[in-house]
C-alpha positions as CSV (number, residue, x, y, z in Angstrom):
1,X,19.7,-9.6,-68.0
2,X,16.8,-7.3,-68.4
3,X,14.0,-5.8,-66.9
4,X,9.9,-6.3,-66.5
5,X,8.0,-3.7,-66.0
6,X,4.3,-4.5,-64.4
7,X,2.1,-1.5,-65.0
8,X,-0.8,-0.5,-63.3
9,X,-3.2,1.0,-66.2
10,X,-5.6,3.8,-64.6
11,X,-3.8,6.6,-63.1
12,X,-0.1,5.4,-64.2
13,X,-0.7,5.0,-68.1
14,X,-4.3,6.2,-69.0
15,X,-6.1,9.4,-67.5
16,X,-9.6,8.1,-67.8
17,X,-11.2,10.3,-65.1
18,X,-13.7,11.9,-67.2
19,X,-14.7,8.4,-69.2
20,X,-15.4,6.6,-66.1
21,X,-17.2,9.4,-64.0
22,X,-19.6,9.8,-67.1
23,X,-20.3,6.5,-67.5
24,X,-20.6,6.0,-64.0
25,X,-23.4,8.9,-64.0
26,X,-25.1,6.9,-67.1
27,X,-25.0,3.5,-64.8
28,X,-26.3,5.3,-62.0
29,X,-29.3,6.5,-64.0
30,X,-30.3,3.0,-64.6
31,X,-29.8,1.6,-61.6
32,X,-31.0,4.5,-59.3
33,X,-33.6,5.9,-61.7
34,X,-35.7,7.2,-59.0
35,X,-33.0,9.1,-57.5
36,X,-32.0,10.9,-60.6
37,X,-35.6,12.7,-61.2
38,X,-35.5,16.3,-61.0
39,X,-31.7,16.2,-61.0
40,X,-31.0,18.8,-63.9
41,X,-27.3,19.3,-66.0
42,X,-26.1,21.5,-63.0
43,X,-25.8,19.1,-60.4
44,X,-24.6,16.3,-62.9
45,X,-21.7,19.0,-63.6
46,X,-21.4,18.9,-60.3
47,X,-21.1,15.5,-59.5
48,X,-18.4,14.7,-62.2
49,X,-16.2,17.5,-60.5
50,X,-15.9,16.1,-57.8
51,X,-15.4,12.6,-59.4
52,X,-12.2,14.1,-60.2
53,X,-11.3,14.9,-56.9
54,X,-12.5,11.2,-55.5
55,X,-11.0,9.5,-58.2
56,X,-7.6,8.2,-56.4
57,X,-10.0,6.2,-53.5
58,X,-11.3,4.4,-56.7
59,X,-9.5,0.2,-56.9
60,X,-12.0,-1.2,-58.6
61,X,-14.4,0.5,-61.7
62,X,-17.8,-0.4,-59.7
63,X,-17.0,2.1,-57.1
64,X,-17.7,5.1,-59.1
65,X,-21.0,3.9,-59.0
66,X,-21.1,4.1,-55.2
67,X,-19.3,7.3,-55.4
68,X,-22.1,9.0,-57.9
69,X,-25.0,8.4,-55.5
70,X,-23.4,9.4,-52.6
71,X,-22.2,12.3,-54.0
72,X,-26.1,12.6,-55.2
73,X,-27.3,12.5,-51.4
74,X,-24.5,14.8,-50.2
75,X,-26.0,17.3,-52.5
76,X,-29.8,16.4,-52.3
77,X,-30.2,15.7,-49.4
78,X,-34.2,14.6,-49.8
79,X,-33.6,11.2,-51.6
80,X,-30.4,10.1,-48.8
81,X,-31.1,6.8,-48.1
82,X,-27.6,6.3,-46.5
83,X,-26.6,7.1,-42.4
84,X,-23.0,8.6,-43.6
85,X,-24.1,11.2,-46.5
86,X,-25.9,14.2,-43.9
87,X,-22.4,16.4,-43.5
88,X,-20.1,14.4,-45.3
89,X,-17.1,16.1,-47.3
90,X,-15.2,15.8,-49.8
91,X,-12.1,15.2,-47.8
92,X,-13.9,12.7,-45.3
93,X,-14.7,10.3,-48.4
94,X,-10.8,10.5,-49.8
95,X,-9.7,10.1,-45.8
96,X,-12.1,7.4,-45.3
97,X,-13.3,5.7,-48.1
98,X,-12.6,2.0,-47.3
99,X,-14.7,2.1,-44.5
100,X,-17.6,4.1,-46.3
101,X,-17.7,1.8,-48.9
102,X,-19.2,-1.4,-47.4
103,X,-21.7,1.0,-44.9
104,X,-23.5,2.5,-48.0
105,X,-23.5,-0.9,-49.8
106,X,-25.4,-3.3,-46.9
107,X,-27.5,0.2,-46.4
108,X,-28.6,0.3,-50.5
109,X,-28.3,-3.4,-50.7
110,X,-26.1,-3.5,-53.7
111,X,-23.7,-6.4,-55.0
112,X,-20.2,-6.1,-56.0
113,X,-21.0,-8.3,-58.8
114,X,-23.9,-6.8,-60.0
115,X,-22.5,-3.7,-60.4
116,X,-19.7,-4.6,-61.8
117,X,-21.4,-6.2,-64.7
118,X,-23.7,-3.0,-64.8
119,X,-20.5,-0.7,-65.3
120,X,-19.4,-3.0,-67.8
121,X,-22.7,-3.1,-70.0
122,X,-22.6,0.6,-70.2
123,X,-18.9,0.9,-71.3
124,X,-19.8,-1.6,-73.9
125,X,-23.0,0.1,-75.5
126,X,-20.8,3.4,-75.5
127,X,-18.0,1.8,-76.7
128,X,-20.9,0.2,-79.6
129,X,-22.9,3.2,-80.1
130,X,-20.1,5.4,-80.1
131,X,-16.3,4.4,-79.9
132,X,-14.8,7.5,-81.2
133,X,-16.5,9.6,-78.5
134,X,-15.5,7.1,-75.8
135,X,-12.2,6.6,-76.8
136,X,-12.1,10.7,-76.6
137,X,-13.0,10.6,-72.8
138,X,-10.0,9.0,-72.3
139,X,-6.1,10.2,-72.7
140,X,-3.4,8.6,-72.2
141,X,-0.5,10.6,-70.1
142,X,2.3,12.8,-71.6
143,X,5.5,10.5,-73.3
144,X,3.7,7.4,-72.5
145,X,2.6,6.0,-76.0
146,X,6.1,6.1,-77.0
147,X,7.3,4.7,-73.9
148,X,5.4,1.7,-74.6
149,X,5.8,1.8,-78.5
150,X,9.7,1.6,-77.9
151,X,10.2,-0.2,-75.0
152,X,13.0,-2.8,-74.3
153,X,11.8,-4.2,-71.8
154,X,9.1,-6.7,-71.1
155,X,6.1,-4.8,-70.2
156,X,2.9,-6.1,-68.3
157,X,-0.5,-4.5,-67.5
158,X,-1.7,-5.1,-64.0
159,X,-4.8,-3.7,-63.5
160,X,-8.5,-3.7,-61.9
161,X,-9.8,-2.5,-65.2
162,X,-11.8,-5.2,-67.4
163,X,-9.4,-5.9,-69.8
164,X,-11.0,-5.9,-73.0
165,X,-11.2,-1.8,-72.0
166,X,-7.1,-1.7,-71.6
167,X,-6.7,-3.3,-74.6
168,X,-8.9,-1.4,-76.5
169,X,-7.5,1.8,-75.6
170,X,-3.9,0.8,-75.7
171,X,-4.7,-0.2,-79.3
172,X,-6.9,3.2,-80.2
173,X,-4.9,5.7,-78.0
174,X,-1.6,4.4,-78.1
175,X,-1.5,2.3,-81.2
176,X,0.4,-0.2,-79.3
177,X,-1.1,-3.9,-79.6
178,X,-0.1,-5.6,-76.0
179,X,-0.5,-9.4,-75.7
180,X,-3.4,-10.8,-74.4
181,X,-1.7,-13.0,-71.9
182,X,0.2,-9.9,-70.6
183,X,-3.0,-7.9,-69.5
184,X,-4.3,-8.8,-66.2
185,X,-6.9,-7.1,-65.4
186,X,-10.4,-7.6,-63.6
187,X,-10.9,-11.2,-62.5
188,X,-7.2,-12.2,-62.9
189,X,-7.1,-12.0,-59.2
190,X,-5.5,-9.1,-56.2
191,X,-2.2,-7.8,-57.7
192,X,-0.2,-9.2,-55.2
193,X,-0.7,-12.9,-56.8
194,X,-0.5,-11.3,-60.4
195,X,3.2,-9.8,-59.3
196,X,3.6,-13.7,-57.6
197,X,3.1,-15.6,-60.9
198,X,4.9,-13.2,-62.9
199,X,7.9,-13.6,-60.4
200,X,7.8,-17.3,-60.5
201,X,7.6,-17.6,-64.5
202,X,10.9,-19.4,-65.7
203,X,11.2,-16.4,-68.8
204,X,11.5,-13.9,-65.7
205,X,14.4,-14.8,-64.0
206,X,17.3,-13.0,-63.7
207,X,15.2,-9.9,-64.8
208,X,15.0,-7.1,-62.6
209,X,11.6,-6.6,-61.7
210,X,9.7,-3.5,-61.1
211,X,6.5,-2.5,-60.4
212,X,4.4,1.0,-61.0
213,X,1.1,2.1,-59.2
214,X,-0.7,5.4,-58.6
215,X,-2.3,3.9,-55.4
216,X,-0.2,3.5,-51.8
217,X,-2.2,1.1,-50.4
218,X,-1.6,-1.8,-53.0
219,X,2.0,-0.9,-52.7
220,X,1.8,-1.4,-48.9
221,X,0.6,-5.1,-49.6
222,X,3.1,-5.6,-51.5
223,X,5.6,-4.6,-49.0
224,X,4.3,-6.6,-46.5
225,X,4.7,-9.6,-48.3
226,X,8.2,-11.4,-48.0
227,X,7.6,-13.5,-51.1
228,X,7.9,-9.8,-53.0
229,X,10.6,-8.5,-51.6
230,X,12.1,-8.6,-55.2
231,X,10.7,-6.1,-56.7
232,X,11.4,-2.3,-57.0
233,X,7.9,-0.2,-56.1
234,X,7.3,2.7,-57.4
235,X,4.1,5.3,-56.9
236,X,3.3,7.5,-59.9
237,X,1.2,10.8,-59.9
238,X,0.7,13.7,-62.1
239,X,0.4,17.2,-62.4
240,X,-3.6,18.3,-60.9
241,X,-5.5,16.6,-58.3
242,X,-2.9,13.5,-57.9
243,X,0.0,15.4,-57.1
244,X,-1.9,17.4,-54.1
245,X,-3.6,14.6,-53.0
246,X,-0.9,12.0,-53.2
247,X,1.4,14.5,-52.1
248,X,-0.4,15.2,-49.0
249,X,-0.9,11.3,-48.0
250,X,3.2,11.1,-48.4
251,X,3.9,13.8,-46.2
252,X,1.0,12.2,-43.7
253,X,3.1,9.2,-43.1
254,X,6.1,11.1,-42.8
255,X,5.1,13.5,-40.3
256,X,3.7,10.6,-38.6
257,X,6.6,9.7,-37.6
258,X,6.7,6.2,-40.2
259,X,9.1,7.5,-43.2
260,X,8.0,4.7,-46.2
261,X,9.2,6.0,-48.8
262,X,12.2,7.8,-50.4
263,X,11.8,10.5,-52.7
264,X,13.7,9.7,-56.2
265,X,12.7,11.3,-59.3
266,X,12.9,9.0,-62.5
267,X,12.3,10.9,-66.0
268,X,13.8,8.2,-68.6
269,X,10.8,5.8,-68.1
270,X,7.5,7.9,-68.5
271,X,8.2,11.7,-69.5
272,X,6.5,14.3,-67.3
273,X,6.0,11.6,-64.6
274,X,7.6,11.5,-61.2
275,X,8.1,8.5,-58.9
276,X,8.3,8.0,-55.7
277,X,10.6,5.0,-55.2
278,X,10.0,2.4,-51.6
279,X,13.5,1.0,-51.1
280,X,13.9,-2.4,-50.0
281,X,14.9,-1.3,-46.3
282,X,11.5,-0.3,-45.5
283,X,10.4,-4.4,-45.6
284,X,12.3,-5.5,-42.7
């Protein structure tokens, strides 16, 4: 009868690495002022780099935040405020990064909800001051703008982005104008209830569901929830960064001795993509 395709929007559609990572610097500046004296263009360089590299521990926007000062105390380490930074790596915080995340945060006293409305003040005065060169920080991936343009299919956006972001993108980047009611993104709730109520609409039934995502963890919670067992999973990455470092937390599990996940490439959905496809036997 069909088929519904529930998109993830960072990392599976758009590459905005470089658009967050610099507005996370800009946040930080505001909020950590202090901090950011004496820091000069070098180690701002330096601390978007390595965004890149950190970028697939990232759910939620607000975290690149986090991620900007405590990359700042790895590299300075006279203004560390935090117990974890003294000897941290790079490949500690993409191991570990979940249980980082709420140390630094009761140790600088920040809110979730505070900095999330800080990130999204900042993307707004760019977007404001500048929308042509904050559009330009973004790209979307290879094959997908047509993808979407031409599709058959129904096609949602589930996402942890804000959603007036997605949509202004998908409408300046891809020229593609999505329905309002078929973005869900920030606030909308965790994806597994999204992927629930898109399940349950009477419109969807019969249709084959599937559903892509650039991070193994959200597909885990999907697998280990019986009321999802309909739908197909799929875990997208790219050439650069995401292939090493998704590659290497595939072939983690594996060698661990707990085989997930089935290797199946897929070119006719998103052009220079590859998927890694979970099959339904690994829910029992």
């Amino acid at each position: 009868m069909g088929d519904l395709y529930a998109l993830d929007f960072d990392g599976v559609i758009c590459d905005s690495c470089g658009e967050s990572s610099l507005s996370a610097v800009k946040a930080a500046k505001l909020r950590w002022p202090r901090l950011f004296d004496g820091v000069d263009s070098t180690i701002e360089a330096w601390i978007v780099d390595q965004m890149h590299i950190v970028r697939p521990v990232v759910e939620t926007g607000y975290e690149n935040l986090l991620l900007v000062r405590l990359l700042l105390e790895i590299r300075v380490p006279s203004i560390r405020k935090s117990s974890v930074a003294a000897g941290l790596t790079i490949e500690e915080i993409l191991e570990n990064w979940s249980k980082l995340k709420p140390v630094i945060m009761e140790e600088w006293d920040e809110k979730r909800d505070d900095l999330v409305e800080l990130f999204g003040k900042v993307r707004d005065e760019w977007i404001d001051n500048d929308l042509s060169s904050w559009i330009g920080a973004n790209r979307f991936y290879p094959g997908v703008s047509d993808a979407l343009k031409f599709a058959s299919s129904r096609v949602y956006i589930v996402t942890t982005k804000q959603s007036r972001f997605a949509d202004a993108l998908l409408r300046e980047l891809a020229g593609v104008t999505i329905p309002s009611d078929r973005i869900y993104g920030l606030g909308t709730g965790p994806k597994v209830e999204v992927l629930k109520q898109l399940q349950s609409k009477p419109e969807h039934q019969g249709l084959t569901l599937h559903f892509v995502e650039d991070r193994l963890a959200t597909l885990k919670n999907v697998i280990k929830d019986p009321e999802l067992d309909g739908w197909n999973l799929y875990l997208v990455f790219y050439c650069g960064m995401w292939v090493y470092f998704l590659s290497w937390v595939l072939l983690k599990q594996e060698t661990g001795g707990t085989t997930l996940i089935k290797r199946e490439k897929k070119q006719q959905a998103f052009p220079g993509s590859t998927f890694w496809t979970f099959p339904t036997s690994v829910r029992s």
